[in-house]
N, CA, C and O atoms as a CHARMM CRD file, in Angstrom:
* protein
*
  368
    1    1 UNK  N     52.78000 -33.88200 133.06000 PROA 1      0.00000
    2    1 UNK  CA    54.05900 -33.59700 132.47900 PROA 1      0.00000
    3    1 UNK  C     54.02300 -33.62600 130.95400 PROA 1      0.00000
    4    1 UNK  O     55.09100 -33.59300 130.34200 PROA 1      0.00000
    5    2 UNK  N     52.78000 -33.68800 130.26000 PROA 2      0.00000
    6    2 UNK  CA    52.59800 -33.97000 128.85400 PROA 2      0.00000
    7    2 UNK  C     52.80200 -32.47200 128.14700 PROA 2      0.00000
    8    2 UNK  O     52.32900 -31.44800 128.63900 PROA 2      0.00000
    9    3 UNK  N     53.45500 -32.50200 127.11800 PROA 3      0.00000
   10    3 UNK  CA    54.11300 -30.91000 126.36500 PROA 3      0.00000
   11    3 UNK  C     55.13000 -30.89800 126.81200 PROA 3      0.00000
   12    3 UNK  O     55.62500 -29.89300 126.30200 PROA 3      0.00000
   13    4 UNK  N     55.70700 -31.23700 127.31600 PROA 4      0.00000
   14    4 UNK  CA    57.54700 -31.19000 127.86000 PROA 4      0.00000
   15    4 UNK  C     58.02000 -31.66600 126.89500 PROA 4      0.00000
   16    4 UNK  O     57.44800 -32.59400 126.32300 PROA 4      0.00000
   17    5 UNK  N     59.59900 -30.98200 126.30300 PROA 5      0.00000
   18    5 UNK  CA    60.35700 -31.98900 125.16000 PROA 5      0.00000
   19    5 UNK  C     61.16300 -32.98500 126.25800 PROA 5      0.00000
   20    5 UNK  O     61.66200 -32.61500 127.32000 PROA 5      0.00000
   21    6 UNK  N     61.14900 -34.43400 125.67100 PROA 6      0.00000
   22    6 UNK  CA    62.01600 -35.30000 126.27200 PROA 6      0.00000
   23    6 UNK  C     63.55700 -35.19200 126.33300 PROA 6      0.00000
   24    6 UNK  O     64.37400 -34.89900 125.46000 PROA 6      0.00000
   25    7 UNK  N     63.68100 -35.48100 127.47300 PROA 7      0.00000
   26    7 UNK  CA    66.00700 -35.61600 126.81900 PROA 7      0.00000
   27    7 UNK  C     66.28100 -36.64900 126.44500 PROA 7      0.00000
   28    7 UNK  O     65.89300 -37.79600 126.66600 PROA 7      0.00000
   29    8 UNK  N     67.20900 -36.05600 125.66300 PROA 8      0.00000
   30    8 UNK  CA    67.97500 -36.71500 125.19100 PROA 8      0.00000
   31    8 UNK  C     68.51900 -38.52900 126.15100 PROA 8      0.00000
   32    8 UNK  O     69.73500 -38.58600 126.33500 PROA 8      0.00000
   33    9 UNK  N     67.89800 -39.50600 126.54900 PROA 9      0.00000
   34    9 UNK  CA    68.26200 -39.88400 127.81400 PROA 9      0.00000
   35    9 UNK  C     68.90800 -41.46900 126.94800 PROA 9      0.00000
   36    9 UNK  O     68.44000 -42.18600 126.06300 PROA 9      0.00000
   37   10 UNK  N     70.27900 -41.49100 127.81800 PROA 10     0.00000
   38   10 UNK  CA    70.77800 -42.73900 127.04200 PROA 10     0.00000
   39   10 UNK  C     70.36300 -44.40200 127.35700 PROA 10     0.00000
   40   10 UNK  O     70.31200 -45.09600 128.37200 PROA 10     0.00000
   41   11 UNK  N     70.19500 -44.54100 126.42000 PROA 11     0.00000
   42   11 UNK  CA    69.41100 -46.21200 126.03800 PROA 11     0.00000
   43   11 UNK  C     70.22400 -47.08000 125.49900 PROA 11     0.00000
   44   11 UNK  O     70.13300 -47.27000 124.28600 PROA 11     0.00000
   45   12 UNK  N     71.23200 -47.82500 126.29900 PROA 12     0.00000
   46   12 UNK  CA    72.17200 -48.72000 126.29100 PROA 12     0.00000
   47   12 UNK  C     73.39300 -48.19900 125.85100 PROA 12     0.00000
   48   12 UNK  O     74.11700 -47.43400 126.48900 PROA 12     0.00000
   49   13 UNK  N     73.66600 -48.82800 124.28300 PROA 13     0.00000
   50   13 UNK  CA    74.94300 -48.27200 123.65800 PROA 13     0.00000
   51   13 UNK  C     74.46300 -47.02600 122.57300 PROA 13     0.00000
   52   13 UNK  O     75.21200 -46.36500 121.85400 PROA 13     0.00000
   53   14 UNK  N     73.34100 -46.94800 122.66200 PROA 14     0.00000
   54   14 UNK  CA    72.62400 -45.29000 122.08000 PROA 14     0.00000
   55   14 UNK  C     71.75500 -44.53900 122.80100 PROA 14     0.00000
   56   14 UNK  O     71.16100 -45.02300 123.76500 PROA 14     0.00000
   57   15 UNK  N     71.59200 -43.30200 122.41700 PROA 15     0.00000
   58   15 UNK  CA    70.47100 -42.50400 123.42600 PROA 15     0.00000
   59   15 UNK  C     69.13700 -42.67600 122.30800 PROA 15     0.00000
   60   15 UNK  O     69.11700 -43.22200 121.20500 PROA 15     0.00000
   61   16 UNK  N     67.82600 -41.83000 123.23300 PROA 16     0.00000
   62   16 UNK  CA    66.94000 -41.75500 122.27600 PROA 16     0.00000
   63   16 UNK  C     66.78900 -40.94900 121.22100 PROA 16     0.00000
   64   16 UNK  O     65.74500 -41.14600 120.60000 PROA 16     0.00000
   65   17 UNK  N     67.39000 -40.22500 120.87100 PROA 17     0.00000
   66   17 UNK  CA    67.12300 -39.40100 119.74800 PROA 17     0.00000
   67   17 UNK  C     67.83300 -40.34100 118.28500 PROA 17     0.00000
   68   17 UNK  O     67.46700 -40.46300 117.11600 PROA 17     0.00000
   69   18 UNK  N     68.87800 -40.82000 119.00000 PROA 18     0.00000
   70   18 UNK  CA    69.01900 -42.25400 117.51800 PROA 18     0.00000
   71   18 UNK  C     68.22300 -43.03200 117.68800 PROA 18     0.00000
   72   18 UNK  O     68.52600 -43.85200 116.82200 PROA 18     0.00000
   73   19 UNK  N     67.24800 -43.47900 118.25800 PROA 19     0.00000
   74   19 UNK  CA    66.07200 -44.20500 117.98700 PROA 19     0.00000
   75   19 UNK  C     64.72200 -43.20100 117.38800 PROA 19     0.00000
   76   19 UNK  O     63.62000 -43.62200 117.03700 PROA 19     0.00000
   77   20 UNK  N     65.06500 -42.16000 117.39500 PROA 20     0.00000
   78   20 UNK  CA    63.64900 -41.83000 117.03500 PROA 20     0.00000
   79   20 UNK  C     63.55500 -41.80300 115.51800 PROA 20     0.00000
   80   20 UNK  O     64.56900 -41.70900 114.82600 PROA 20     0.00000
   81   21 UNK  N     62.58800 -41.86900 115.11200 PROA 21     0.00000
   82   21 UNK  CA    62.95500 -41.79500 113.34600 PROA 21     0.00000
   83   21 UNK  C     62.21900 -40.38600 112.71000 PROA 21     0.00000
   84   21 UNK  O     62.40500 -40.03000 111.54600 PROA 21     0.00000
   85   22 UNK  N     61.46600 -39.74500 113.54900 PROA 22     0.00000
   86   22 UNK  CA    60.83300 -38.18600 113.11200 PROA 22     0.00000
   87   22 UNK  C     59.76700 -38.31400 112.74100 PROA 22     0.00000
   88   22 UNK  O     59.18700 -37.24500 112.55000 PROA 22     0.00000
   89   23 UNK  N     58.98400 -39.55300 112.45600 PROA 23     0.00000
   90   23 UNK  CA    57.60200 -39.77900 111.88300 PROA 23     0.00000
   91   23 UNK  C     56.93900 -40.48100 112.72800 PROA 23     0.00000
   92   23 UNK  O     55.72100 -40.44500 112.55500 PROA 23     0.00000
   93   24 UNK  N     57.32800 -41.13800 113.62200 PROA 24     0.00000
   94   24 UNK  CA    56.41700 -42.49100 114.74800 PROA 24     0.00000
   95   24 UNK  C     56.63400 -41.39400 115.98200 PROA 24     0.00000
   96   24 UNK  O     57.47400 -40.50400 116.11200 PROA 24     0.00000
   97   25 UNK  N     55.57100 -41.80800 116.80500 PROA 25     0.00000
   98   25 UNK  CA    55.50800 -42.15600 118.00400 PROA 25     0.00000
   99   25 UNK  C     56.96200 -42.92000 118.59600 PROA 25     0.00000
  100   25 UNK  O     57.74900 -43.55400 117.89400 PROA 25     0.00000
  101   26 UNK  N     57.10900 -42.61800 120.41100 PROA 26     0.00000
  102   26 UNK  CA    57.98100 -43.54100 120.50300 PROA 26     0.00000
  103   26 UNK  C     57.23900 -44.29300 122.33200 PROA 26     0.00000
  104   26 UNK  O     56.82900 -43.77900 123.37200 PROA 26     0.00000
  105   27 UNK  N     57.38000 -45.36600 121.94000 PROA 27     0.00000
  106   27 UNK  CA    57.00400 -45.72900 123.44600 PROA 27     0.00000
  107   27 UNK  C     57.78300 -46.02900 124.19800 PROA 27     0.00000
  108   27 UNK  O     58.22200 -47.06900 123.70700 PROA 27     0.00000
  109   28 UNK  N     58.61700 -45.75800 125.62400 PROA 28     0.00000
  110   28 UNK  CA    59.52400 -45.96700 126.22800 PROA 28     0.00000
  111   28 UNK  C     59.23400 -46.31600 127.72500 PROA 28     0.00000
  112   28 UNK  O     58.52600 -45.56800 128.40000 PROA 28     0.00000
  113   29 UNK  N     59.55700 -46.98800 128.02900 PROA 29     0.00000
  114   29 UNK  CA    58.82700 -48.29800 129.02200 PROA 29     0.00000
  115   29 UNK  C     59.71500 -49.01000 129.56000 PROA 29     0.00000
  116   29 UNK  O     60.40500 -49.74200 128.85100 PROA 29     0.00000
  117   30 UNK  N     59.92800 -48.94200 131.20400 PROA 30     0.00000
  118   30 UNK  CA    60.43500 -49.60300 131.91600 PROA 30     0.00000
  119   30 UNK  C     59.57400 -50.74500 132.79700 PROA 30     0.00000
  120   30 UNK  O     60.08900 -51.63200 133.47700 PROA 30     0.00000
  121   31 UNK  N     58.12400 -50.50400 132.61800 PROA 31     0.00000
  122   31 UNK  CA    57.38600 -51.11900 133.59700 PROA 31     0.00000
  123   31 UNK  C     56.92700 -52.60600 132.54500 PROA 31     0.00000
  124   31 UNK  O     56.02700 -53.22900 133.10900 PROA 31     0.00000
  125   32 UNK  N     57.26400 -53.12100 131.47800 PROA 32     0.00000
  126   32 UNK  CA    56.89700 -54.59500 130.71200 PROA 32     0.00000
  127   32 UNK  C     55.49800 -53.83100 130.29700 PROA 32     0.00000
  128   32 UNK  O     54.88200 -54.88500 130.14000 PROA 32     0.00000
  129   33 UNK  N     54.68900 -53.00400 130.05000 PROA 33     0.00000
  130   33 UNK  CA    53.63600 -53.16000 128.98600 PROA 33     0.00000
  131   33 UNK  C     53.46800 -52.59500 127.95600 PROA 33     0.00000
  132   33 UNK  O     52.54900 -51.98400 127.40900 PROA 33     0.00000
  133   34 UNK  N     54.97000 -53.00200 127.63500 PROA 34     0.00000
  134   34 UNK  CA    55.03300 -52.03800 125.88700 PROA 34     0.00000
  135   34 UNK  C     54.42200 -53.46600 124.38500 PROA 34     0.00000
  136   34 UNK  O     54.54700 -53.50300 123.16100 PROA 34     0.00000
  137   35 UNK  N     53.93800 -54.16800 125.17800 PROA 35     0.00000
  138   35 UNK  CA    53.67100 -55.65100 124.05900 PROA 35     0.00000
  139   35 UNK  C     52.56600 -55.14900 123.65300 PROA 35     0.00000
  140   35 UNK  O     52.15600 -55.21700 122.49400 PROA 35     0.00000
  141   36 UNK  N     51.73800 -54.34900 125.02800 PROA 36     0.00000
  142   36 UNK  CA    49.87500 -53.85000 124.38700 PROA 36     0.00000
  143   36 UNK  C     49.90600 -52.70400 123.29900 PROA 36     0.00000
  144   36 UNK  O     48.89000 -52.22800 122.79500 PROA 36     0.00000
  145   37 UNK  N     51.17300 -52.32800 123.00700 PROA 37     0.00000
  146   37 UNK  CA    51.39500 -51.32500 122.09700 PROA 37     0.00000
  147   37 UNK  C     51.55600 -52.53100 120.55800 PROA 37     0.00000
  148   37 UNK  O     51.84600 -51.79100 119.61800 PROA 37     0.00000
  149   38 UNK  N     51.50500 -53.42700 120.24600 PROA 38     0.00000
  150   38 UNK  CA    51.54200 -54.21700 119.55600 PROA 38     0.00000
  151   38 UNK  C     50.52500 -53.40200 118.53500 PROA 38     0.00000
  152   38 UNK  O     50.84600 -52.60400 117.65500 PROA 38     0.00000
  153   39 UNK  N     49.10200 -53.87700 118.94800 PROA 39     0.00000
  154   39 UNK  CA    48.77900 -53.09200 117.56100 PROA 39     0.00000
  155   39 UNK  C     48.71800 -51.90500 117.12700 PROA 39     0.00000
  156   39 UNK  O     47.88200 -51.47000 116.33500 PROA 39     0.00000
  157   40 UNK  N     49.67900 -51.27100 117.67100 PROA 40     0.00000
  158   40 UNK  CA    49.82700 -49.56700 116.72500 PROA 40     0.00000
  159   40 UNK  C     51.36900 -49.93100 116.34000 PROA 40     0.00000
  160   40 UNK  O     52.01300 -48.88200 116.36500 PROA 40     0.00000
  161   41 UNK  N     52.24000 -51.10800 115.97100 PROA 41     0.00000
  162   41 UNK  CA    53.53100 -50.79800 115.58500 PROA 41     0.00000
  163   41 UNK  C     53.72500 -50.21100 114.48500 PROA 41     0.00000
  164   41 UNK  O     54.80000 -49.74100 114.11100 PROA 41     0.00000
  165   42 UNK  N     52.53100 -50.19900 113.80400 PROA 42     0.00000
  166   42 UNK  CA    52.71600 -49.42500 112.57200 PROA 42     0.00000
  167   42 UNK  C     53.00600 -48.16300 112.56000 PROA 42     0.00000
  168   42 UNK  O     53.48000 -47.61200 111.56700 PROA 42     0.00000
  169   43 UNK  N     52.73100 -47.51500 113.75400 PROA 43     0.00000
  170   43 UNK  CA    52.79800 -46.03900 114.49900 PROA 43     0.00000
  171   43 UNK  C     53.71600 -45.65800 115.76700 PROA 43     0.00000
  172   43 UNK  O     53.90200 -44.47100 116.03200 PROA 43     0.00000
  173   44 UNK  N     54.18200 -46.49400 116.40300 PROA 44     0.00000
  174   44 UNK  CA    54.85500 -46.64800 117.13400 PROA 44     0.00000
  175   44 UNK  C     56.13000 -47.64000 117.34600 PROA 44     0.00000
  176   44 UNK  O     56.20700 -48.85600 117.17000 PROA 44     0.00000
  177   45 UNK  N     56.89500 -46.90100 117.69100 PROA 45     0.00000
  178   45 UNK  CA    57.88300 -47.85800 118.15000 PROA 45     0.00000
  179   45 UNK  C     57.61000 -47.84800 120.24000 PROA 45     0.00000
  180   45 UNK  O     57.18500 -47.12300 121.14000 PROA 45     0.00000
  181   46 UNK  N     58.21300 -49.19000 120.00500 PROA 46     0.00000
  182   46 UNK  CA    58.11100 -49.62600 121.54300 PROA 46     0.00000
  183   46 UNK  C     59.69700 -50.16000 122.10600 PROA 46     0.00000
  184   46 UNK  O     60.47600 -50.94900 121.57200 PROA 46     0.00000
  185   47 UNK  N     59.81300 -49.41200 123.36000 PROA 47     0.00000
  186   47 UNK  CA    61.68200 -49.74800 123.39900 PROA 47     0.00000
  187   47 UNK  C     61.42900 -49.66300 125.14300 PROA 47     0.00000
  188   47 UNK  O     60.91700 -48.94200 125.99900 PROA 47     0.00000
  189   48 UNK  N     62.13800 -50.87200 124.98700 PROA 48     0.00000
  190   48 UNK  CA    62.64500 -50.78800 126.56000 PROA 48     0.00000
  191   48 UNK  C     63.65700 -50.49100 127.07000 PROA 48     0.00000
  192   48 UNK  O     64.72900 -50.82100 126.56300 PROA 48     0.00000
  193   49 UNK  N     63.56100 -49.64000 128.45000 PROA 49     0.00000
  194   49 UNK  CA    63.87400 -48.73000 129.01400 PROA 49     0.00000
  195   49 UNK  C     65.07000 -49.68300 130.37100 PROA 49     0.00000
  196   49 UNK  O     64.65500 -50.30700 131.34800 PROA 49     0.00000
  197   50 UNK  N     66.21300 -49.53200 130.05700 PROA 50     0.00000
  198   50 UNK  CA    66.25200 -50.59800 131.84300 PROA 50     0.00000
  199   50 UNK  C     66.92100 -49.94200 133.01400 PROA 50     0.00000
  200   50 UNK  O     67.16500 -50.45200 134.10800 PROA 50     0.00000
  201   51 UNK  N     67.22100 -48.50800 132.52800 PROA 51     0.00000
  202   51 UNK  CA    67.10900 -47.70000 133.65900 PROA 51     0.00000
  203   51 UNK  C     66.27400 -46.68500 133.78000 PROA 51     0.00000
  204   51 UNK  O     65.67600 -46.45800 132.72800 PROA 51     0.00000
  205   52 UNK  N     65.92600 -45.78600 134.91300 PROA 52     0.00000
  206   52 UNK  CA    65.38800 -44.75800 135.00800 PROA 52     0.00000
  207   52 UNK  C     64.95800 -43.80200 133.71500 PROA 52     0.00000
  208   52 UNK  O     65.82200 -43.69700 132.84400 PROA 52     0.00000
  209   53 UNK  N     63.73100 -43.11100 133.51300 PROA 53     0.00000
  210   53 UNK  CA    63.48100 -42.78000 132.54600 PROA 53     0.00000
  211   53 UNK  C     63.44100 -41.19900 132.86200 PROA 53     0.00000
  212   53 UNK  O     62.94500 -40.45800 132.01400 PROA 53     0.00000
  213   54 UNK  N     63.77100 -40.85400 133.63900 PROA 54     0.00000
  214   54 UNK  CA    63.46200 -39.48900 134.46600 PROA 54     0.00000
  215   54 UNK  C     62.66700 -38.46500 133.83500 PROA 54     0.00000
  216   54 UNK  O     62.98500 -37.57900 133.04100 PROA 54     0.00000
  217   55 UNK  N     61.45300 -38.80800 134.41100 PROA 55     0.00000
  218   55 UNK  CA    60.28800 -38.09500 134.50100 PROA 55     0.00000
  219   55 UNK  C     59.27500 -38.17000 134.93600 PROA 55     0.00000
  220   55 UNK  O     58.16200 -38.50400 134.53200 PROA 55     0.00000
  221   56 UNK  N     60.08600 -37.52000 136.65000 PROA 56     0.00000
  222   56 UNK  CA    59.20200 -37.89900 137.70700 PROA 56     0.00000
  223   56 UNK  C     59.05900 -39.05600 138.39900 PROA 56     0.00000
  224   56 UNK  O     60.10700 -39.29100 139.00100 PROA 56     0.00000
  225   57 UNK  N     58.28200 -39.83200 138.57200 PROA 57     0.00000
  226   57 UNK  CA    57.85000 -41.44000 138.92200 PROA 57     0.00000
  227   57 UNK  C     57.65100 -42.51600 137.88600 PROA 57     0.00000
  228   57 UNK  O     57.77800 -43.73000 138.04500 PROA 57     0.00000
  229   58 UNK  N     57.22300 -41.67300 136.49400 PROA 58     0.00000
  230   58 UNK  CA    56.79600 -42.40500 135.62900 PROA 58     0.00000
  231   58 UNK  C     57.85100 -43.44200 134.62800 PROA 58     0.00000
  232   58 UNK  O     58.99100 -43.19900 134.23300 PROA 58     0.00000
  233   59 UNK  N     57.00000 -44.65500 134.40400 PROA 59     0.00000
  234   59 UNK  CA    57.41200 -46.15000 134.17200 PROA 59     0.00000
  235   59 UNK  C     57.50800 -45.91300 132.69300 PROA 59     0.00000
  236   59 UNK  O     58.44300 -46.30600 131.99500 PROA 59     0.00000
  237   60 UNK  N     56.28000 -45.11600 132.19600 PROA 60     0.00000
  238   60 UNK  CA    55.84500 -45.17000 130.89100 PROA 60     0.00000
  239   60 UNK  C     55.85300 -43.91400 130.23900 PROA 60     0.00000
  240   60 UNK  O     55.21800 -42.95200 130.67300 PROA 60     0.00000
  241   61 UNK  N     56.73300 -43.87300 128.93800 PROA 61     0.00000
  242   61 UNK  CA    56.58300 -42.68600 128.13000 PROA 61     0.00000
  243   61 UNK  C     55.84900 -42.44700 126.82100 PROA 61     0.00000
  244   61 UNK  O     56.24900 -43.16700 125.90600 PROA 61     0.00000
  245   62 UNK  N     54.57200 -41.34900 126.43000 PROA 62     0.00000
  246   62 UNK  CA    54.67200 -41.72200 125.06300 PROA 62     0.00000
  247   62 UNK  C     55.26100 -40.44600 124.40500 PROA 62     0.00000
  248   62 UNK  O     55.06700 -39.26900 124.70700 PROA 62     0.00000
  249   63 UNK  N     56.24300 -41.13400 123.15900 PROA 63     0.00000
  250   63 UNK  CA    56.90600 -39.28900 123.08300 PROA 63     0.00000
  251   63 UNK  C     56.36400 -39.40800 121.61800 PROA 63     0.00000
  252   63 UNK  O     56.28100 -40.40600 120.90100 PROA 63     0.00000
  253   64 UNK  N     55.95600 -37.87000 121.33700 PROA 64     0.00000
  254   64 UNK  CA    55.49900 -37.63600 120.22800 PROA 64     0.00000
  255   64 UNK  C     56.59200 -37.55500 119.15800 PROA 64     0.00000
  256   64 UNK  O     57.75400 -37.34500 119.50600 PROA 64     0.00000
  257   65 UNK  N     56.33800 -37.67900 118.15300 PROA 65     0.00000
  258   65 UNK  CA    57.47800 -38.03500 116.88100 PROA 65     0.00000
  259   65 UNK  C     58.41900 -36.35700 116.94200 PROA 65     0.00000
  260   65 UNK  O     59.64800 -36.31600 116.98400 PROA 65     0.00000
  261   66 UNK  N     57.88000 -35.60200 116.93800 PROA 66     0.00000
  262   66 UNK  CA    58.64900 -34.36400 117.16700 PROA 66     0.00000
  263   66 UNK  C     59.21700 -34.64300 118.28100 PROA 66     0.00000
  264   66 UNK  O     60.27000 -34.01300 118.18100 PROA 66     0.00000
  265   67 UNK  N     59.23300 -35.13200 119.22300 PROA 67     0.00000
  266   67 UNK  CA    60.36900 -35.20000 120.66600 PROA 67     0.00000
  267   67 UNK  C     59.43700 -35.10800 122.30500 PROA 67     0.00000
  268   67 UNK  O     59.73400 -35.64900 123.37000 PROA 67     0.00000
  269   68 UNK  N     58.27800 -34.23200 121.97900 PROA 68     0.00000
  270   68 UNK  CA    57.47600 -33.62900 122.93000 PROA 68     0.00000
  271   68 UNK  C     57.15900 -34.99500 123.40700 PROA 68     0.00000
  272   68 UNK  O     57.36300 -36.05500 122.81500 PROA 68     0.00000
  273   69 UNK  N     56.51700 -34.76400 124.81300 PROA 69     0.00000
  274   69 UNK  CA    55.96400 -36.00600 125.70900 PROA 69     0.00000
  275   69 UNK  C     54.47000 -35.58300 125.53400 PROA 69     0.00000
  276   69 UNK  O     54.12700 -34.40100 125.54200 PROA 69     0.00000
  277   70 UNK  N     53.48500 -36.77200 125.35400 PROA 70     0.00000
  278   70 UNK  CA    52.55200 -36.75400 125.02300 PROA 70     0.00000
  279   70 UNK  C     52.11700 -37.46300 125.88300 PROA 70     0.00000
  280   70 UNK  O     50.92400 -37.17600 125.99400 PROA 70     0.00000
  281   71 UNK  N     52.45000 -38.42800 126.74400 PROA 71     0.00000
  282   71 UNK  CA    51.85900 -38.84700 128.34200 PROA 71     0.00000
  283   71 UNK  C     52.32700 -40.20000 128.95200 PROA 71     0.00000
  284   71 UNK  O     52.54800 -41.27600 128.39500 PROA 71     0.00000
  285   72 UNK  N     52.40100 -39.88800 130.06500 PROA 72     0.00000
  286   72 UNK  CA    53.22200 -40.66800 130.74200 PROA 72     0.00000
  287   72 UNK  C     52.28100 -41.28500 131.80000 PROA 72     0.00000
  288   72 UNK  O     51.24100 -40.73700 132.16800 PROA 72     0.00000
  289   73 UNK  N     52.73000 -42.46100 132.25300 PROA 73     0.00000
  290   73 UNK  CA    52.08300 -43.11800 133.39900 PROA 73     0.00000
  291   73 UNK  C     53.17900 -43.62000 134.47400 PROA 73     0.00000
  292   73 UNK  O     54.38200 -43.42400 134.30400 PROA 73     0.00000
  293   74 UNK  N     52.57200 -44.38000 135.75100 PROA 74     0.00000
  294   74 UNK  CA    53.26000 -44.65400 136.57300 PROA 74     0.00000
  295   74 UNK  C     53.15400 -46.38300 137.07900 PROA 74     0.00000
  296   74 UNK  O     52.53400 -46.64700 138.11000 PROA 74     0.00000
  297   75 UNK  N     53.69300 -47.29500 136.40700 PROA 75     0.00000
  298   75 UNK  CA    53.07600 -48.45700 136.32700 PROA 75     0.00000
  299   75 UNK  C     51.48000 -48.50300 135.85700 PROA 75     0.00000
  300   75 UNK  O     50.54500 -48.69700 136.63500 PROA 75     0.00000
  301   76 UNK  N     51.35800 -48.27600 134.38000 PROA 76     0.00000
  302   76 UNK  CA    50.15000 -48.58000 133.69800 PROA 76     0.00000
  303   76 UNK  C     49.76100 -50.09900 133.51500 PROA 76     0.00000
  304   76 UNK  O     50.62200 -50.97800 133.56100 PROA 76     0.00000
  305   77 UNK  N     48.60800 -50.33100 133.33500 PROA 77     0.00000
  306   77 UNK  CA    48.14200 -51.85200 133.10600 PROA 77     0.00000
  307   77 UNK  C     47.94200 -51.67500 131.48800 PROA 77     0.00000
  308   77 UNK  O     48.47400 -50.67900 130.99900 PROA 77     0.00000
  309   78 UNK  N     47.26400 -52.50000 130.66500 PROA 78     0.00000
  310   78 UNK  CA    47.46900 -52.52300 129.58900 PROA 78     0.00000
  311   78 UNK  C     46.24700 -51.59600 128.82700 PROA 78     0.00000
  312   78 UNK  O     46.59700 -51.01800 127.79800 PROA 78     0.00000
  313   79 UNK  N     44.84700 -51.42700 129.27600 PROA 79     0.00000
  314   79 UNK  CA    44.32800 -50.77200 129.28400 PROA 79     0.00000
  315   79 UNK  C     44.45400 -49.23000 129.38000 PROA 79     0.00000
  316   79 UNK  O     44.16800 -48.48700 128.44200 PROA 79     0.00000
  317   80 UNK  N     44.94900 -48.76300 130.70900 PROA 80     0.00000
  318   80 UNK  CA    45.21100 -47.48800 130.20500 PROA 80     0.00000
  319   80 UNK  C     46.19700 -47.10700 129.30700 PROA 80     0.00000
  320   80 UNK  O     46.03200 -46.07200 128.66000 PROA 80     0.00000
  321   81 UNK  N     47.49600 -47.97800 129.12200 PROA 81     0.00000
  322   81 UNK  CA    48.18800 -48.05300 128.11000 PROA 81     0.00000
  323   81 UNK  C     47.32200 -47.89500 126.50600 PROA 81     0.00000
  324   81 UNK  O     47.45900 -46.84400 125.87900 PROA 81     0.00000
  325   82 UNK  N     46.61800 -48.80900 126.05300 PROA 82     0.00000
  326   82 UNK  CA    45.99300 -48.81600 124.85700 PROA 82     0.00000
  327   82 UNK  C     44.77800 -47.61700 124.50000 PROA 82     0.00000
  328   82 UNK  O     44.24300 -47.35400 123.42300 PROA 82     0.00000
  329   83 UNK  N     44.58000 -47.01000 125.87600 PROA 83     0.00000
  330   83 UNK  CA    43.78100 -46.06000 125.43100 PROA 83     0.00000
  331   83 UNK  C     44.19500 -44.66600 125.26700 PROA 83     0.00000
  332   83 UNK  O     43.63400 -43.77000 124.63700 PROA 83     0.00000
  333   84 UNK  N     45.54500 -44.64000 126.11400 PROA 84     0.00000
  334   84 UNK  CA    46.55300 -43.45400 125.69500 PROA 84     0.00000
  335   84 UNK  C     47.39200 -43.28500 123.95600 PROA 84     0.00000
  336   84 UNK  O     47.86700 -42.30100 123.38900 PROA 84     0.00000
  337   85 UNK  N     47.24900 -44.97100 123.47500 PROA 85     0.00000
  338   85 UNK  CA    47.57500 -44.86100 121.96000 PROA 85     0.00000
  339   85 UNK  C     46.92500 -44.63500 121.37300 PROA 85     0.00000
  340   85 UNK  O     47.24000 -44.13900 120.29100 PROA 85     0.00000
  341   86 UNK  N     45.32000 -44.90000 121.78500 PROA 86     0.00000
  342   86 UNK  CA    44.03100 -44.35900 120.79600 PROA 86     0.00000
  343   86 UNK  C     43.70400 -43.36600 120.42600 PROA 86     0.00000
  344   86 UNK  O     43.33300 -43.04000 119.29900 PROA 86     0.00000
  345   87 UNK  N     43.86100 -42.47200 121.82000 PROA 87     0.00000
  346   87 UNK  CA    44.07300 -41.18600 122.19800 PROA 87     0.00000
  347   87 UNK  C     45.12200 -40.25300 121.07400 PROA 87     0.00000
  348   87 UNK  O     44.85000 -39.15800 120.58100 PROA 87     0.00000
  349   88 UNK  N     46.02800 -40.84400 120.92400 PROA 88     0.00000
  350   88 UNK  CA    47.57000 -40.14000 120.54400 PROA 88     0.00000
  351   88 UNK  C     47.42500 -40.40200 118.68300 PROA 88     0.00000
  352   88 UNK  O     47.35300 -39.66500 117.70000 PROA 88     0.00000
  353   89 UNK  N     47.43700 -41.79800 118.92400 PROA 89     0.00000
  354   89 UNK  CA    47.88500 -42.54500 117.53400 PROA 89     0.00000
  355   89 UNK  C     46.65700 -43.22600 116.98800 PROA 89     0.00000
  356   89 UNK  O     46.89000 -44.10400 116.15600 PROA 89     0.00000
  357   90 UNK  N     45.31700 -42.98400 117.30900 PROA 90     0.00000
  358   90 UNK  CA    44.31200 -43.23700 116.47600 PROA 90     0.00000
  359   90 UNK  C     43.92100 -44.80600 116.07900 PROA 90     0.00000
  360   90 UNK  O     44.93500 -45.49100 116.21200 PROA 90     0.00000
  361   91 UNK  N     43.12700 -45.36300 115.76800 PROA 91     0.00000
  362   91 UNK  CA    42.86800 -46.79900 115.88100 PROA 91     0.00000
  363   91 UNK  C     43.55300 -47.77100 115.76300 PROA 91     0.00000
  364   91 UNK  O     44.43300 -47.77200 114.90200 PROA 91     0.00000
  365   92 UNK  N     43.36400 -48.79700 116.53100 PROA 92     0.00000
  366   92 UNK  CA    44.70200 -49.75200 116.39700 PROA 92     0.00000
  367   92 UNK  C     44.38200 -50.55300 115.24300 PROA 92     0.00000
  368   92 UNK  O     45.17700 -51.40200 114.84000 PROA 92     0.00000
């Protein structure tokens, strides 16, 4: 599902597009392993998710600073998590 633009999808008393800031990464995470995103906060933001993120099955979003989805998982462990930021967002 990676190259898809994300929606607009609402995140409490805001949606995501007021969280995004146009320059980071955004990590959006219902499944608890947005902490292994710790060392890229410099590049990412990490936000939890506490309903449905709709897309598909998946727990875990990474959306690219332009809006696009750059990859998603389905209950990730922290590992494939950190290697999808390496991947995306370059050394931690």
């Amino acid at each position: 599902m990676a190259s898809r633009r994300v929606a607009d999808l609402p995140l409490g008393s805001n949606r995501l597009y007021e969280r995004m800031s146009g320059s980071r990464f955004v990590l959006l995470d219902t499944s608890g392993v947005r902490e292994a995103a710790e060392p890229w906060r410099d590049r990412v933001d990490a936000i939890h998710a506490d309903g449905p993120i709709l897309h598909g099955n998946a727990t875990t979003l990474l959306i690219r600073p332009d809006g696009y989805l750059a990859w998603t998982a389905t209950h990730p462990d922290g590992p494939q998590l950190r290697e999808a930021l390496h991947h995306w967002c370059g050394a931690a």
